[in-house]
N, C-alpha and C positions, 0 to 999 in steps of 0.2 A: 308450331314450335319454332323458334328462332334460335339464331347459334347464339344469344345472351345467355344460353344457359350453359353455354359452353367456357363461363367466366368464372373463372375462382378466384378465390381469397388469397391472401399469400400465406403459406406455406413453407417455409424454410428449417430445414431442419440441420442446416448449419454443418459445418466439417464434422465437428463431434461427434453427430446423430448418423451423418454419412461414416465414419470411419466405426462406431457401432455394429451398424447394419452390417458392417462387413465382417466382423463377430462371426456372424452366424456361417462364412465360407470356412471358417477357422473349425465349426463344427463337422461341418460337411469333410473336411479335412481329414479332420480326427477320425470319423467314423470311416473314413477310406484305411486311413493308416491303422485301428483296430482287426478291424476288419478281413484286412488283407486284399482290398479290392484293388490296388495300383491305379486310383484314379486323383492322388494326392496333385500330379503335377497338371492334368486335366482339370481338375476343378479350378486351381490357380490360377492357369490362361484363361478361361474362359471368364474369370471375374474382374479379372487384370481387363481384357479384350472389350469386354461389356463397359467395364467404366472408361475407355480410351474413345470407342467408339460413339458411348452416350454425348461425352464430355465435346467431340466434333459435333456431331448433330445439335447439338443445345446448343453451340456456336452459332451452326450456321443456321439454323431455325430463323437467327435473329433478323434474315435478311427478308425473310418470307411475312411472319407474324405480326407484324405495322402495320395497319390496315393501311396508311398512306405508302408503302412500301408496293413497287411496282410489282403485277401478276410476273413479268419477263423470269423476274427469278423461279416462281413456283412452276413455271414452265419449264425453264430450266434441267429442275428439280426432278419433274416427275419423267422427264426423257432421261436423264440419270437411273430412275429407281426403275423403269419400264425396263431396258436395257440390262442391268444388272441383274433384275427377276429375271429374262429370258434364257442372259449364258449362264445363273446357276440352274436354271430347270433342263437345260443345253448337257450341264456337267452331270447332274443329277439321273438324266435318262437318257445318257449315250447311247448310240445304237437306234435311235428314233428317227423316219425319216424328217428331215427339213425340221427337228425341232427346236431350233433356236427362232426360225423366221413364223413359224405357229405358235409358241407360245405367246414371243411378242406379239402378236398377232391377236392371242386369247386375251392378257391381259389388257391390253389398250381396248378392246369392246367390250369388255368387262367394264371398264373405268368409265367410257361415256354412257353405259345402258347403267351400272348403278348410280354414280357421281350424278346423269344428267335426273334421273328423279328427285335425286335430297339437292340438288340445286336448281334444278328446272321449279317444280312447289314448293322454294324459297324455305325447305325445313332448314335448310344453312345457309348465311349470309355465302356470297362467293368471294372470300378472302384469302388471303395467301395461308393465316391459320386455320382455315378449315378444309382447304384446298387438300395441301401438302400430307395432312394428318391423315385423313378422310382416305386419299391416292393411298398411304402407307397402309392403309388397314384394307382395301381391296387387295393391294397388291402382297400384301405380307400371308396374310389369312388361304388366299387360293394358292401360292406356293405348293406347300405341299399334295396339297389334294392335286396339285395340274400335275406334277411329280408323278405322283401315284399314281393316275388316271394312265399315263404317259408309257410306265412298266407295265401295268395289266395288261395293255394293247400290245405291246411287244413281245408281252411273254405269250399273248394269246397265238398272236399270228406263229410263234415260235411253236410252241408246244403242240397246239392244236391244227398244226398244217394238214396233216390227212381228211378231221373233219371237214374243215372251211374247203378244202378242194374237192371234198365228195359231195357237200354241196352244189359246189357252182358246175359239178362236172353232171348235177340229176339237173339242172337248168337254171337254176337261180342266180339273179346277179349278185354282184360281188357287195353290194350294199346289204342285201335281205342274208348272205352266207355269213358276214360277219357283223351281222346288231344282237343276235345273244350274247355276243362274245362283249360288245359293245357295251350291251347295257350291264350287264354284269360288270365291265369294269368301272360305271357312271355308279351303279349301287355301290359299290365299293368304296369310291370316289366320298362318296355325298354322302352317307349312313354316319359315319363321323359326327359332321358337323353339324346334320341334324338331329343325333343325338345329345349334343352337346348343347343346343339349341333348347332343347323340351327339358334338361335339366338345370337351367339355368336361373338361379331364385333361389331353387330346392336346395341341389347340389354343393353347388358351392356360390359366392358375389362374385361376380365380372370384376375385373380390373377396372375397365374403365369408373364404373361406379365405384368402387373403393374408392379410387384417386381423389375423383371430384367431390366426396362428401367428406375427404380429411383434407381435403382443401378448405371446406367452409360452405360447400356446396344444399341447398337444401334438397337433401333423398328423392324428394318427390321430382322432380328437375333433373337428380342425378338417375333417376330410374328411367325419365322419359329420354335420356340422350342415350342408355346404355341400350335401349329396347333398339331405339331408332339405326345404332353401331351393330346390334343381332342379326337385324333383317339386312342390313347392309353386306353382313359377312357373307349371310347366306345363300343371300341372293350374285354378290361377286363369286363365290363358288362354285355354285349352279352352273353360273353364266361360263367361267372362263372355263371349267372342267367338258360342258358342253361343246363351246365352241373348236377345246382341243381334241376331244375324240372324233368328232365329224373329221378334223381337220388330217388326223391322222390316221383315219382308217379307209380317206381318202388316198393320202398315198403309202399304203400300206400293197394297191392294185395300180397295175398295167392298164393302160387305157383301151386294151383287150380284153379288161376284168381276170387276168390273172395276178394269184399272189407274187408280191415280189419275194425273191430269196434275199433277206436282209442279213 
């Protein structure tokens, strides 16, 4: 598969259709203010936020999405989105040891172990549009799950301090004392998404698929790119959750293999 299928029709649906769609926060609205839920002025930032924020991105997309348009920018780019993924997973799971310099850490091999398959076996041309997109959906997708990964480990080492020491204290090192703790936070981590995974067809359409077939796109084309964006997710998940719990249960012990008191 080549990224030619990654081409749509145009599609415009014009202010109108845009100021429309936004109808429906006008519902969401209403049902807060029924309701009595007080998320009336939340709902409004968030939609306000989302079209400020799209409205920059769509800007500067333009600089990347030329195929004659230099990689420097999509480079750029993705030390921007790397960066930013780390200090919110940084804000997200304060209290972690070193984890701003591990997650960036997770997500950057994440990005060369999934990106270099769908561009190493040429399933995507290496463009700055499939670049930049491609980077956003490894790095957007593992967020939460690195987040998550991130607390379990710290609430483990927290909670369960007496276990994990009456381990290492019958002889065990501090690797084999903390991997149930470990892998229960990876099951945790991952069960998500590959749930989300096995339902996907049945359950509900992918976005991405939606998009490309009211683009103009033909289904069979828009199926093969959304399959190929599944395994992608999964596999950035896998990977960066992975490589963050190693990272972190690493130093979670003294180079004496005792737990630290965080």
């Amino acid at each position: 598969m080549s990224a030619a299928f990654l081409a749509v029709g145009r599609s415009d649906i014009g202010l109108v259709g845009l100021a429309a769609s936004g109808g429906l926060i006008a519902v969401g609205v209403g049902i807060s203010f029924w309701r009595g839920l007080g998320l009336e002025r939340s709902l409004l930032w968030a939609a306000m936020r989302a079209l400020v924020q799209l409205l920059i991105v769509g800007w500067a997309l333009q600089l990347v999405v030329d195929p004659n348009d230099s990689l420097i920018w999509s480079g750029v780019w993705l030390l921007f989105m790397l960066a930013f993924a780390a200090w919110t997973t940084a804000q997200r799971a304060a209290g972690v040891p070193k984890v701003f310099a591990l997650s960036l850490l997770a997500y950057a091999l994440s990005g060369v172990v999934t990106l270099g398959v769908l561009f190493g076996f040429q399933v995507y041309e290496l463009e700055g549009r499939t670049i930049v997109p491609l980077a956003g959906i490894v790095v957007g997708n593992s967020l939460s799950a690195t987040v998550l990964v991130s607390r379990q480990l710290l609430e483990a080492a927290s909670e369960q301090r007496g276990v994990i020491e009456g381990r290492l204290a019958l002889g065990l090192s501090a690797r084999d004392a903390f991997q149930p703790h470990l892998q229960r936070a990876l099951r945790t981590a991952l069960v998500p998404q590959i749930e989300t995974t096995k339902a996907v067809g049945i359950v509900a359409l992918p976005g991405a698929m939606v998009g490309l077939i009211l683009a103009g796109v033909d289904p069979a084309d828009a199926v093969m790119v959304q399959i190929s964006v599944m395994y992608l997710v999964l596999g950035s998940v896998a990977t960066t959750t992975t490589v963050m719990s190693i990272g972190i249960s690493r130093e979670l012990f003294t180079p004496a293999q005792q737990l630290r008191r965080l």
